[in-house]
VEXDREN-2710 file (C-alpha; in Angstrom, 1 decimal):
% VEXDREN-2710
k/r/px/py/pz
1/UNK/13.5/-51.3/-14.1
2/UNK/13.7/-47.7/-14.5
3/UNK/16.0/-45.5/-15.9
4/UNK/15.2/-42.8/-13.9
5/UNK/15.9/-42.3/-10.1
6/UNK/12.7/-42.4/-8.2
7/UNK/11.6/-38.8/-6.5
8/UNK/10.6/-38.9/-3.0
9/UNK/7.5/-36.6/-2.4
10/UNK/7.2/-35.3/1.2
11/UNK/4.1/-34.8/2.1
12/UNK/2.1/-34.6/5.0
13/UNK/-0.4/-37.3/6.3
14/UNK/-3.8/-35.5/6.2
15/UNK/-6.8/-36.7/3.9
16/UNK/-6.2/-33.3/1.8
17/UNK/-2.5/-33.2/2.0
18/UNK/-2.4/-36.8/0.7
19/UNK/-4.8/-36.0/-2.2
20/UNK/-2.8/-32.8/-3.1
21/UNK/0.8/-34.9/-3.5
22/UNK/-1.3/-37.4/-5.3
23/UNK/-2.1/-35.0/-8.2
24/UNK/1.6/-33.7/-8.4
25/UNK/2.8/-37.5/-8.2
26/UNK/0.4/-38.7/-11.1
27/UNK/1.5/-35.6/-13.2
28/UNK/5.3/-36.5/-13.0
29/UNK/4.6/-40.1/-13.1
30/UNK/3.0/-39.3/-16.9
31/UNK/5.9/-38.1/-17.3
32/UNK/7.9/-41.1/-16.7
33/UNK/9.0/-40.1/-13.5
34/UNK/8.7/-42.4/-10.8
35/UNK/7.6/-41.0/-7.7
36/UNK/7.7/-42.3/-4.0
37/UNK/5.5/-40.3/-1.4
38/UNK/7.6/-40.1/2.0
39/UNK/4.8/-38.8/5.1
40/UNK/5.8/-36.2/7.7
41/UNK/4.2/-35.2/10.5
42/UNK/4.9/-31.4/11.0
43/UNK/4.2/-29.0/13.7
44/UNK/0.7/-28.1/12.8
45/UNK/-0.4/-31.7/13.0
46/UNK/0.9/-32.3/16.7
47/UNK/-1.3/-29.5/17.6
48/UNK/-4.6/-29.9/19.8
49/UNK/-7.2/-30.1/17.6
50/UNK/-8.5/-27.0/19.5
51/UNK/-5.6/-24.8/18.9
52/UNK/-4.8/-22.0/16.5
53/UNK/-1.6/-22.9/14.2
54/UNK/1.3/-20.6/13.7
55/UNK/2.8/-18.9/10.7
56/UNK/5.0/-22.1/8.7
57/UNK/3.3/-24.9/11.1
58/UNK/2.4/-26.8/8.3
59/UNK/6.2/-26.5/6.5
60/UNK/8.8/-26.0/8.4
61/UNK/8.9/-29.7/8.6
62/UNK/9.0/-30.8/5.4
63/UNK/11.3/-28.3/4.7
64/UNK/13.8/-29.8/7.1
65/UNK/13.3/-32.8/5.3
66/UNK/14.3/-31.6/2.2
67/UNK/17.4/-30.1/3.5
68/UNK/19.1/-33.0/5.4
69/UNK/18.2/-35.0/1.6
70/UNK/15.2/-38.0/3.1
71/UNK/13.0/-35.9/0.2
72/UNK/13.8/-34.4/-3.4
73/UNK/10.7/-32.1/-3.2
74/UNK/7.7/-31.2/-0.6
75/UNK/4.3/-30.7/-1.7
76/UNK/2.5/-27.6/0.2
77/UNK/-0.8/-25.5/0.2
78/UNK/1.3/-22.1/-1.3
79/UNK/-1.0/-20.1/1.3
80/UNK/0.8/-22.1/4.1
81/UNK/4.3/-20.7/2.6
82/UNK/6.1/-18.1/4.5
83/UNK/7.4/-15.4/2.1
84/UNK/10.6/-15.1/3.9
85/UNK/12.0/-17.9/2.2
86/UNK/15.1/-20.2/3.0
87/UNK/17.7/-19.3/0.4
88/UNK/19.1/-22.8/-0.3
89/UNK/15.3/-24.0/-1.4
90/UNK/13.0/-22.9/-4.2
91/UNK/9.5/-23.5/-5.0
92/UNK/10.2/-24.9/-8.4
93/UNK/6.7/-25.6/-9.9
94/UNK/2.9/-24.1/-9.3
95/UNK/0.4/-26.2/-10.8
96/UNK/-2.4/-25.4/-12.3
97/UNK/-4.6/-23.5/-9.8
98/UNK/-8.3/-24.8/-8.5
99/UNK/-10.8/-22.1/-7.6
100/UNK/-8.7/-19.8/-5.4
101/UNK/-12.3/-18.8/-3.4
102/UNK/-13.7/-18.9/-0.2
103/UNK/-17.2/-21.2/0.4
104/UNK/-19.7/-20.7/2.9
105/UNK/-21.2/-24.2/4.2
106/UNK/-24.1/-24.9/6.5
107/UNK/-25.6/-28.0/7.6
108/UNK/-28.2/-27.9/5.1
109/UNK/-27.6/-27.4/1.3
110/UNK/-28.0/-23.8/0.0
111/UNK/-26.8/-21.8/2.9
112/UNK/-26.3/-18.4/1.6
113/UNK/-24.3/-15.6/3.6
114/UNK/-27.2/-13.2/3.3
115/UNK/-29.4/-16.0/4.6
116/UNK/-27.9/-16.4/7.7
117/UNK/-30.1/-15.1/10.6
118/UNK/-28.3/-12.3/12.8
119/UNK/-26.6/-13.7/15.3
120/UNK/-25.5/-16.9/13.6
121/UNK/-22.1/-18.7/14.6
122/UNK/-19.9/-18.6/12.1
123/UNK/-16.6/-21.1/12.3
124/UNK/-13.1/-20.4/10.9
125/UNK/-9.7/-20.7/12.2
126/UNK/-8.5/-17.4/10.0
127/UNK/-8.1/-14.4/11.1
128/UNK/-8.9/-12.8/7.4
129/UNK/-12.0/-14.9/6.8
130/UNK/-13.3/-13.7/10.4
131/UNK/-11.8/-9.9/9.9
132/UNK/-13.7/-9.8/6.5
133/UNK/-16.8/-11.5/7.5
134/UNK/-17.3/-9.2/10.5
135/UNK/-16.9/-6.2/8.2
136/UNK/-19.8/-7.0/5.8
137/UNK/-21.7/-8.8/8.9
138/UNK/-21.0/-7.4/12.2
139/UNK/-24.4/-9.1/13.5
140/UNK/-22.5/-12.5/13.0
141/UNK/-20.7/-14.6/16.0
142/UNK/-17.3/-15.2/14.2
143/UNK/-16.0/-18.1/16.9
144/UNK/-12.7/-20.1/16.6
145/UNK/-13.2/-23.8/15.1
146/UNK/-10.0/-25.4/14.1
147/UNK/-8.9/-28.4/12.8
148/UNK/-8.5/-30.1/9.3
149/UNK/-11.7/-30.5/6.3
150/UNK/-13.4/-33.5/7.8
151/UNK/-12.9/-32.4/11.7
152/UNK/-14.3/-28.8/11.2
153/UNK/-17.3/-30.6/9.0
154/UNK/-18.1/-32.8/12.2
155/UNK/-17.8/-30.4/13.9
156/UNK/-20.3/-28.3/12.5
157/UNK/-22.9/-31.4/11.6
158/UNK/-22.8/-32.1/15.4
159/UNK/-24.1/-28.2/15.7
160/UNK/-20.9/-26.9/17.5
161/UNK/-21.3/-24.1/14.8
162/UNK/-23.7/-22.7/12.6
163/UNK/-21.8/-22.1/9.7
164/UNK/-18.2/-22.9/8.3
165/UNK/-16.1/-21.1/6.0
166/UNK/-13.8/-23.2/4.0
167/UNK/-11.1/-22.8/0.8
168/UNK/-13.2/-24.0/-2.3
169/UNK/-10.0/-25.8/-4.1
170/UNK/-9.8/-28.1/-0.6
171/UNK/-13.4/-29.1/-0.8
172/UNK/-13.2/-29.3/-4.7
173/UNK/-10.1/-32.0/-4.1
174/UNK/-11.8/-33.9/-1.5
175/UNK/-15.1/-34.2/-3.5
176/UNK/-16.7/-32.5/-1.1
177/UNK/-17.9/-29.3/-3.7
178/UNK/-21.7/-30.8/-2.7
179/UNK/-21.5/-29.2/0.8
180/UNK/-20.5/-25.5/-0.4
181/UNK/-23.4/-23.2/0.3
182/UNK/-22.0/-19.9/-1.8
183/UNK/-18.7/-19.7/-2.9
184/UNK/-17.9/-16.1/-1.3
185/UNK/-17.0/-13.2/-3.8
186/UNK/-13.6/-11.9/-3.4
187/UNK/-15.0/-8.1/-2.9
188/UNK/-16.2/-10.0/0.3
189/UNK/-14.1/-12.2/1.8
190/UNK/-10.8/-12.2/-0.3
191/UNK/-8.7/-15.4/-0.6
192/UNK/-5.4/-16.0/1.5
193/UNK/-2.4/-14.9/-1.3
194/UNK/-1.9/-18.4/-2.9
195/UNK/-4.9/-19.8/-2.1
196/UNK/-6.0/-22.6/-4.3
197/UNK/-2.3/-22.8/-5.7
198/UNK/0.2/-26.1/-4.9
199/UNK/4.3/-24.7/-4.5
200/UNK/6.2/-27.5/-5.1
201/UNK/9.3/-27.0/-3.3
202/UNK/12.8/-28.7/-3.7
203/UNK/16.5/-27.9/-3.4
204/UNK/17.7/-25.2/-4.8
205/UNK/21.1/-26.6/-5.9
206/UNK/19.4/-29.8/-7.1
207/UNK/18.9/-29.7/-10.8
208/UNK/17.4/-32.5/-11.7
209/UNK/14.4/-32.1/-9.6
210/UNK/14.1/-29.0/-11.0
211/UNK/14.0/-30.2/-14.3
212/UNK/11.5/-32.2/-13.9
213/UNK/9.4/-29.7/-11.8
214/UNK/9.5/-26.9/-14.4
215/UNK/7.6/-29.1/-16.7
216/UNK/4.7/-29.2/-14.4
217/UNK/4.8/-25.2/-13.6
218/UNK/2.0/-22.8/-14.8
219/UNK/3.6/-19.9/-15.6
220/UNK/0.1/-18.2/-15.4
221/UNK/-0.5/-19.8/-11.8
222/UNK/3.5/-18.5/-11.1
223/UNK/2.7/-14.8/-11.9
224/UNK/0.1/-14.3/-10.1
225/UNK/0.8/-16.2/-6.5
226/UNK/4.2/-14.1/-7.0
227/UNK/2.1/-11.1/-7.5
228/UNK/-0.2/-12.3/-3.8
229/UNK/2.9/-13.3/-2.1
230/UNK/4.3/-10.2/-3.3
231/UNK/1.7/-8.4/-1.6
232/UNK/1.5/-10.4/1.7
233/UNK/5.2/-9.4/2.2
234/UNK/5.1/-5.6/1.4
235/UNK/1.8/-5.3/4.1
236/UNK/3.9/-6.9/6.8
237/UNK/1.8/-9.9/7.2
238/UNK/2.4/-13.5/7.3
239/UNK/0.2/-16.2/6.0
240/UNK/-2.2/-15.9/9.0
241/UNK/-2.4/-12.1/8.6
242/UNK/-6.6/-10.9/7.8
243/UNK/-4.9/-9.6/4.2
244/UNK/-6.2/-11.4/1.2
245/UNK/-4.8/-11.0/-2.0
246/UNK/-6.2/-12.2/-5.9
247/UNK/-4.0/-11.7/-9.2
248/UNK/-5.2/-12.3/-12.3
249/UNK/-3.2/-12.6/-15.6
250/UNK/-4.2/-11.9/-18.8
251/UNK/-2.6/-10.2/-22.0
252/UNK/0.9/-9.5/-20.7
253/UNK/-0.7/-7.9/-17.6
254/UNK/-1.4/-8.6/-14.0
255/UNK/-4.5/-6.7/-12.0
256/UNK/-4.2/-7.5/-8.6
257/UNK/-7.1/-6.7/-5.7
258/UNK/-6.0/-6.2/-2.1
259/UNK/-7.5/-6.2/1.1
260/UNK/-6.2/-5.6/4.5
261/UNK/-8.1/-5.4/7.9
262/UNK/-7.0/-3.3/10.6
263/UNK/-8.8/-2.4/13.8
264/UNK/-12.3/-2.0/14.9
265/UNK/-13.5/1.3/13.7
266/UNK/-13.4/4.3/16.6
267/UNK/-17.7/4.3/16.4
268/UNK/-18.3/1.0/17.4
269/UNK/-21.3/1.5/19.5
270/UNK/-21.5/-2.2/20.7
271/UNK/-21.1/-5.9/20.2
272/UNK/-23.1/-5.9/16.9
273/UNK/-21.1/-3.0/15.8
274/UNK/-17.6/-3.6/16.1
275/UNK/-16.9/-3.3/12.3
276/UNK/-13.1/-3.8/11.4
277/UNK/-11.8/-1.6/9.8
278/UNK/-10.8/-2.8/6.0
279/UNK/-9.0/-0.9/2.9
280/UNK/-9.5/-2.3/-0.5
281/UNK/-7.8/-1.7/-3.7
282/UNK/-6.7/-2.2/-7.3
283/UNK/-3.8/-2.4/-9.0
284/UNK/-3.0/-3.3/-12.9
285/UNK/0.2/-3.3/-15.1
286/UNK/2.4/-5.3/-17.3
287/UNK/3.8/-8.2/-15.8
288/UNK/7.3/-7.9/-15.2
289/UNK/6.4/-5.2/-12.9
290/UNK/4.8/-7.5/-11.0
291/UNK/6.5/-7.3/-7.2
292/UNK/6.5/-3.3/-7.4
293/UNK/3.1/-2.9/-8.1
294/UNK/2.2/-5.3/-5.5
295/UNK/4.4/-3.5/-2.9
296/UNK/2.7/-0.2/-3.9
297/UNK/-0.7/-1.5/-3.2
298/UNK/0.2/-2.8/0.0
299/UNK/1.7/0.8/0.8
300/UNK/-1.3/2.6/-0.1
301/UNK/-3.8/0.2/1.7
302/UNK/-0.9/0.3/4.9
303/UNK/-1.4/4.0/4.5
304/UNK/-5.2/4.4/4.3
305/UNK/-5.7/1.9/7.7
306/UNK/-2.8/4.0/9.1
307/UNK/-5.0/6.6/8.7
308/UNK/-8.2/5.2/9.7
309/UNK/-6.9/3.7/12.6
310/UNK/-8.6/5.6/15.8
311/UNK/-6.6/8.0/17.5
312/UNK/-4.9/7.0/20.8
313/UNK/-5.0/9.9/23.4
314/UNK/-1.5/10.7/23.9
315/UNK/0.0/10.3/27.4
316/UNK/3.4/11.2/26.5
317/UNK/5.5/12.5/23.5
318/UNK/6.0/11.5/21.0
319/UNK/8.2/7.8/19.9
320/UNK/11.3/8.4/17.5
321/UNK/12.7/4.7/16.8
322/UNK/16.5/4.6/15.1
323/UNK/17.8/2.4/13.6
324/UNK/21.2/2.8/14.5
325/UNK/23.5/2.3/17.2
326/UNK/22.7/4.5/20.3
327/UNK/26.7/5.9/19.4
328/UNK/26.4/6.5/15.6
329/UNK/23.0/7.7/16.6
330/UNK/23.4/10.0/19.7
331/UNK/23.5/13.6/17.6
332/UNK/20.4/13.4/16.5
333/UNK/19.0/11.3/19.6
334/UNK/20.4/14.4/21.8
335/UNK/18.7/16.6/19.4
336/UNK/15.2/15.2/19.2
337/UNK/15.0/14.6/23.2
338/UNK/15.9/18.3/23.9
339/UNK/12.4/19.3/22.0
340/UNK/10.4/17.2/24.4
341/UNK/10.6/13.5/22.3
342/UNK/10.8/10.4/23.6
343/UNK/13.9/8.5/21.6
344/UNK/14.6/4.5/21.4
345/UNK/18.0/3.8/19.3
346/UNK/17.9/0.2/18.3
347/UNK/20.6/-1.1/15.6
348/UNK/18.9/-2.7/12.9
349/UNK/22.2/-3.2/11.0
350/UNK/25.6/-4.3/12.3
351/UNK/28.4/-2.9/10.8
352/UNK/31.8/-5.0/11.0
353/UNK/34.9/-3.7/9.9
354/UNK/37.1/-5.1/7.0
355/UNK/40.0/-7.2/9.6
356/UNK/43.3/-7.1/9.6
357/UNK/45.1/-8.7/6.2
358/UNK/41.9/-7.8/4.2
359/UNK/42.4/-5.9/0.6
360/UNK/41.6/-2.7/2.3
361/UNK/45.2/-2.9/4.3
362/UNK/47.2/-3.4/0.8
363/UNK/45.1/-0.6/-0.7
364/UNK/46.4/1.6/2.1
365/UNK/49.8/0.6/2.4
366/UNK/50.7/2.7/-0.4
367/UNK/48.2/5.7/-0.7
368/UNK/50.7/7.4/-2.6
369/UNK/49.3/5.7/-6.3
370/UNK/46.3/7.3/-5.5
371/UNK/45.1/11.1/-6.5
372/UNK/42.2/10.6/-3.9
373/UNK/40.6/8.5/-1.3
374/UNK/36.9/8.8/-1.9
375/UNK/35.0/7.7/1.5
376/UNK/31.2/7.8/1.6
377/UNK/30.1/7.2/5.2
378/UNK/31.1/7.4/8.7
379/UNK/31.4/4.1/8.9
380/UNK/33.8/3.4/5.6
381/UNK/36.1/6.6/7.4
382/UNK/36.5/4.6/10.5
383/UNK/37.3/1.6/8.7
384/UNK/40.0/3.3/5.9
385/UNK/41.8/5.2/9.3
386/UNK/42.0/1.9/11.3
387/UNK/43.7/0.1/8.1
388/UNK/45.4/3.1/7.8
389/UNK/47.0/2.8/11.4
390/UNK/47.3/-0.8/11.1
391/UNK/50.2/-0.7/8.3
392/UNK/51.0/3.4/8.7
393/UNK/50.4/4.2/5.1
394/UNK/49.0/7.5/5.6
395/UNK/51.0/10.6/3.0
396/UNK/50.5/14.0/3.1
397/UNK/50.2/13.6/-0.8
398/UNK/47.0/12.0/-0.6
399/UNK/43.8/14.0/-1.4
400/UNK/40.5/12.7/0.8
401/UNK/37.2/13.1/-0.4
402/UNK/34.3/13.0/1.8
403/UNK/30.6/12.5/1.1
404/UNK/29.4/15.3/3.4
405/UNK/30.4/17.0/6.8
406/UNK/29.7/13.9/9.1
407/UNK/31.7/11.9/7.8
408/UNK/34.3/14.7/6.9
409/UNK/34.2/14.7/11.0
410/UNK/35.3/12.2/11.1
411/UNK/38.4/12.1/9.2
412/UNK/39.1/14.8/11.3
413/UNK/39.5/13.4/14.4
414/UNK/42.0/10.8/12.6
415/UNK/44.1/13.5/11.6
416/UNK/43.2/13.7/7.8
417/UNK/41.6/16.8/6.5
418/UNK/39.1/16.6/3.8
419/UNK/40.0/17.8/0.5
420/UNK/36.7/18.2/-1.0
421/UNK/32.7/18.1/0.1
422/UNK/30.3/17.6/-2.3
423/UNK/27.3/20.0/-2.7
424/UNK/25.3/17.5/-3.0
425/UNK/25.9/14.9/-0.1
426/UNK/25.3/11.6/-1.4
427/UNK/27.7/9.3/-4.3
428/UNK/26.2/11.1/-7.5
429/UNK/27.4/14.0/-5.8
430/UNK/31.2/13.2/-5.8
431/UNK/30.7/11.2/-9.0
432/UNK/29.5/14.7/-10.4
433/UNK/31.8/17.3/-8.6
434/UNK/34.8/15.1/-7.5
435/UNK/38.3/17.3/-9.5
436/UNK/39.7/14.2/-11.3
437/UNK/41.2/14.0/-14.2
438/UNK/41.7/11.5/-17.2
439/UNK/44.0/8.4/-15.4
440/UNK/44.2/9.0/-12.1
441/UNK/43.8/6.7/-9.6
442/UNK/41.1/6.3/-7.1
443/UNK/40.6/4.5/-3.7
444/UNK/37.2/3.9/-3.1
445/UNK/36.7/2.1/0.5
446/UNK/33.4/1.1/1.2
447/UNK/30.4/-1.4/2.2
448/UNK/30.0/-4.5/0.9
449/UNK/26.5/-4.0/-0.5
450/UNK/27.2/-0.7/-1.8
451/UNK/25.9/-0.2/-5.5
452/UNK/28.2/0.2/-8.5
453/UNK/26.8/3.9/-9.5
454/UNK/29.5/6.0/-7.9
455/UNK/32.8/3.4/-9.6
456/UNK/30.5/3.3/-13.0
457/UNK/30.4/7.0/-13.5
458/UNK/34.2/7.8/-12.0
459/UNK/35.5/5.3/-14.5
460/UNK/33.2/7.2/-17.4
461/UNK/35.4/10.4/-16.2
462/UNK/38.6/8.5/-17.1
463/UNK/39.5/7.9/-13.7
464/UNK/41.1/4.4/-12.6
465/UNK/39.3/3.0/-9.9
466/UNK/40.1/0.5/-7.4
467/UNK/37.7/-0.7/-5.1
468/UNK/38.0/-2.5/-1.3
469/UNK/35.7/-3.1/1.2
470/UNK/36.3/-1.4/4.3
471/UNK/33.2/-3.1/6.3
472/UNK/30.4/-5.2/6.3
473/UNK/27.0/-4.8/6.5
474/UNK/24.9/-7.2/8.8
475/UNK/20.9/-7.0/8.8
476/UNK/18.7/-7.7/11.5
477/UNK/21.2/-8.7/14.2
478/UNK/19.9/-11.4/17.0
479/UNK/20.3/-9.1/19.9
480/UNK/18.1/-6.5/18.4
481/UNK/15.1/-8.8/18.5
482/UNK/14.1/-9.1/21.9
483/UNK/14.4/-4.6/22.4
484/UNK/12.6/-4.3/19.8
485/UNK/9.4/-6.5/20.6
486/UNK/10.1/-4.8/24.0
487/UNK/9.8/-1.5/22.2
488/UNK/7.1/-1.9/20.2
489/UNK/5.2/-3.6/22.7
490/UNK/5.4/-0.1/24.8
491/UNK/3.2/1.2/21.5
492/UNK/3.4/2.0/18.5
493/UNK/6.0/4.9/17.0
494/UNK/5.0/8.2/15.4
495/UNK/8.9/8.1/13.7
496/UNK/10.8/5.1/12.4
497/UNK/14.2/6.7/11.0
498/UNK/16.3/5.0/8.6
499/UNK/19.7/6.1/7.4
500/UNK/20.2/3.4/4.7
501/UNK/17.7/1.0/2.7
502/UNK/19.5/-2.2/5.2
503/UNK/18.4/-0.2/8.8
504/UNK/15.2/-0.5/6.1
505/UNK/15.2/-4.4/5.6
506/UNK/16.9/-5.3/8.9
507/UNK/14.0/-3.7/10.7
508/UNK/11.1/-5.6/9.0
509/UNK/13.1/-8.9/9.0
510/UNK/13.3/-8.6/13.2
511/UNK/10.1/-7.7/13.9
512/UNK/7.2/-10.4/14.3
513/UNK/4.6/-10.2/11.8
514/UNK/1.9/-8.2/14.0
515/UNK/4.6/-5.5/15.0
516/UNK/5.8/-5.5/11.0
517/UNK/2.3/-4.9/10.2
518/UNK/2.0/-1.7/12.8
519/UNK/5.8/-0.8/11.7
520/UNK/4.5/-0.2/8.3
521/UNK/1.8/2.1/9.6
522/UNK/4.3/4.0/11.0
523/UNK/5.6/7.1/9.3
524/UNK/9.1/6.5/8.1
525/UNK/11.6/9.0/8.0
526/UNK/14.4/8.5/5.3
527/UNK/17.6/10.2/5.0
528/UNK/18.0/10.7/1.3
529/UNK/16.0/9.0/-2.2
530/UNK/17.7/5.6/-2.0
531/UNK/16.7/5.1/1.2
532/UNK/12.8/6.6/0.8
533/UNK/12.7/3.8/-2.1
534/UNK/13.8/0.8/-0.1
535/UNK/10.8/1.7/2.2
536/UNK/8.2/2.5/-0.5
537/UNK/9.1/-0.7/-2.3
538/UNK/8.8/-2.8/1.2
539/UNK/5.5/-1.5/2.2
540/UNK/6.1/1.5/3.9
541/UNK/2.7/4.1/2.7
542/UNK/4.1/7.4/4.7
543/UNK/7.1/7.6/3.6
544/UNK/8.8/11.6/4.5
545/UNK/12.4/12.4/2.9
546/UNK/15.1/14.7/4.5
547/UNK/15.3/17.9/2.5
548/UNK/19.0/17.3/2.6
549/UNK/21.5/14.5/3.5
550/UNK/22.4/15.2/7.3
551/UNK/21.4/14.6/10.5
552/UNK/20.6/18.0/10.7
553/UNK/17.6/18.1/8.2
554/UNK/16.4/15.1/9.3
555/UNK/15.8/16.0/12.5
556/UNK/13.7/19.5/11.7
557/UNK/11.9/17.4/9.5
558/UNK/10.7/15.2/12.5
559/UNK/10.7/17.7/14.9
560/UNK/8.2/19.6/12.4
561/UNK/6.0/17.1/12.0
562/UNK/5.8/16.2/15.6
563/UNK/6.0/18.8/17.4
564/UNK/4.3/22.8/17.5
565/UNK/7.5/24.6/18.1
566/UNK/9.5/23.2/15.4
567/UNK/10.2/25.5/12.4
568/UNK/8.0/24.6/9.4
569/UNK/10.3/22.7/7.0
570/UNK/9.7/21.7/3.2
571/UNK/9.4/17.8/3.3
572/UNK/9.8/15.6/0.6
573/UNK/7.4/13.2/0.6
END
């Protein structure tokens, strides 16, 4: 018998699924590794034969099986793989990669895509493939024909279909290569991000498995489906978005070509014209830089459709969407919708204060060991004066420092004057200008996710600083989804406004992947640098800055942009 526990290998039951596990099974198994294969039938596979599939059909199932333990590791196509991923899994090996292209097939051998007569019907079951296709060939009859490698080659033998388009890495593994016509280039069609590519995917806090998995990874295979994947995410699409993605590593550097398909273009004339619209591009750098250069592409192509896209005659004003509560919102809601615009304030973000008995109530029972309380947001000020009145440990001795005049606001109306304003409104301000000298003590109540510049650089001044979190920061609440698909369902925004890089993340993670995808068309307006980073690096390609932290600049930045009467205003972009 032996030695080593036997791995269970969920797979699913199709013809290619089963060959796929097969190859990952026989590669552990040379390594000594016994290895059981356990079948699941996921969502994908219940469907009618005739039916499109969803975004995860074909893994949600076999993730659930890894997480209640009747697998140690799930076998999936890594195009299939949603790139919002479940934190308590990892996809601990990519294989060596097969041919990450597209094939054209045809009844008869040879088929070429410029020998298909206008008119031809032309099967797939992708979005990209058909969004691609039409944009070189408009003339062709793109048609929905679903179903798995064998089915859709039926299918097309019994002349439901002229012509299929089909992965080349499936047809490779099923020794089918005989039946591809052309292998498609990627300037033409390009492949699905991960195409051709196994993820091998097990628990994350199971380290044996992952043991054994890493010695079957590529690392060249990894880079580059990280780079795709990267890519898919920053566009706003899921894996049945019409984006295609191919990386390519070589010499400590990663060039990775993008497409994304948008609309029909504006001067479609008819049937055999309607050309979708499609922006291509480039990028290259070293590899470690990986994710950001795929996020930029995706902004630029985002912005270059966004701008392409054809013009919508305007019934109305203009949309404003923010991203905060319609309370910690209503200033510059008020202002907005007295020049004419049409405001929706949906919270993105939840913010729940630090309760009763937290480290925040001791910090403030005695205030008087500290020179200054340093509070950075509205928020972290309502927080500190409800912890404050919870135990009474407010002194006159106490010096307050607040980031800028909001939030010195509202101090005020909790009785405490601020002692000192930054110039510059943001946490490098008051790490710059805050009046502190060598050991004295600071208070410094704020979010959870907050980063450690502002504490860094106080402690290089000599100061003592002692840190407690006055509230929490909760992205992409559940109530918030349904207003928004409401919202954008109305149309699209000409403003998304985001006070924080989380109103950033909580808004993409809400929204389904079409409204994500027109999101990130939008033009997002950002309060301050942090903030206009966070929506660069998530896919965002008109990105505007305030010239200022306030509400005040922020709002004759929109209102200059959208409407005539506005004052001009020097925008950041």
């Amino acid at each position: 018998m032996s030695a080593v526990r036997p791995l269970r290998l969920g797979t699913r039951a199709s013809a290619l699924a089963m060959t796929q596990s097969g190859l990952v099974a026989d590669a552990l198994r040379t390594l000594g590794v016994p290895v059981e294969l356990v079948t699941i039938r996921t969502l994908g596979d219940q469907r009618p034969p005739d039916t499109s599939w969803g975004e995860g059909a074909f893994v949600g199932a076999l993730e659930t099986a890894l997480l209640t333990g009747e697998v140690d590791l799930a076998v999936h196509s890594a195009k299939d793989v949603p790139t919002t991923e479940d934190p308590r899994l990892v996809i601990a090996a990519y294989p060596p990669r097969e041919d990450p292209r597209d094939a054209l097939v045809g009844r008869e051998p040879g088929l070429t895509l410029a020998g298909l007569p206008t008119g031809s019907r032309v099967g797939t079951d992708s979005p990209r493939r058909g969004a691609f296709l039409r944009a070189h060939r408009p003339d062709l009859r793109v048609h929905p024909l679903h179903g798995n490698v064998d089915t859709r080659l039926r299918r097309l033998d019994d002349g439901e279909t002229d012509a299929l388009i089909l992965a080349v890495a499936g047809l490779t593994r099923l020794g089918l290569a005989a039946r591809i016509g052309q292998v498609l280039p990627p300037g033409i069609v390009p492949p699905a991000p991960g195409q051709g590519s196994l993820a091998i995917q097990c628990r994350a806090d199971d380290p044996t498995t992952r043991a054994w998995l890493a010695r079957i990874d590529d690392p060249a295979t990894r880079q580059a489906v990280e780079t795709e994947r990267a890519f898919l995410h920053a566009s706003g699409g899921g894996c049945r978005a019409p984006i295609g993605g191919l990386a390519r590593v070589a010499d400590g550097e990663v060039v990775l070509t993008g497409g994304s398909a948008g609309s029909e273009a504006p001067d479609a004339q008819d049937a055999t014209d309607r050309r979708p619209i499609v922006a291509w591009g480039e990028t290259r750098g070293p590899i470690a830089d990986r994710i950001g250069l795929a996020a930029g592409l995706a902004a630029r192509l985002n912005e270059e459709l966004a701008a392409a896209r054809p013009a919508t005659p305007r019934t109305g004003p203009a949309r404003v969407l923010l991203t905060r509560t319609a309370a910690q919102a209503a200033a510059l809601a008020e202002t907005l919708r007295a020049d004419g615009l049409e405001v929706i304030a949906i919270p993105t973000i939840e913010v729940v204060p630090a309760p009763a008995g937290d480290p925040l109530d001791t910090a403030v029972a005695d205030l008087r060991r500290y020179a200054w309380v340093v509070v950075t947001s509205p928020n972290g000020a309502e927080a500190t004066l409800a912890a404050v009145a919870r135990v009474g440990g407010l002194t006159s001795d106490t010096r307050w420092a607040a980031v800028g005049p909001a939030t010195a606001a509202v101090l005020a109306e909790g009785g405490v004057r601020a002692d000192f304003v930054p110039s510059e409104r943001d946490g490098e301000g008051i790490a710059e200008e805050l009046p502190i000298g060598p050991g004295e003590r600071v208070l410094l109540p704020r979010a959870d996710i907050a980063d450690g510049i502002l504490p860094t650089r106080l402690l290089a001044r000599g100061a003592i600083v002692d840190e407690a979190v006055a509230y929490r920061t909760v992205e992409s609440p559940a109530g918030s989804r349904a207003p928004l698909a409401g919202a954008f369902a109305d149309g699209p925004f000409d403003a998304l406004v985001f006070t924080s890089g989380s109103t950033v993340r909580g808004l993409l993670a809400l929204l389904s992947p079409a409204d994500r995808r027109i999101a990130l068309r939008s033009t997002a307006w950002c309060i301050g640098p942090a903030t206009a980073t966070v929506a660069r690096e998530h896919g965002f390609g008109r990105v505007r800055e305030a010239t200022s932290r306030s509400v005040e600049a922020l709002a004759a930045g929109i209102l200059a942009e959208l409407t005539e009467t506005a004052p001009t205003l020097e925008v950041t972009r």
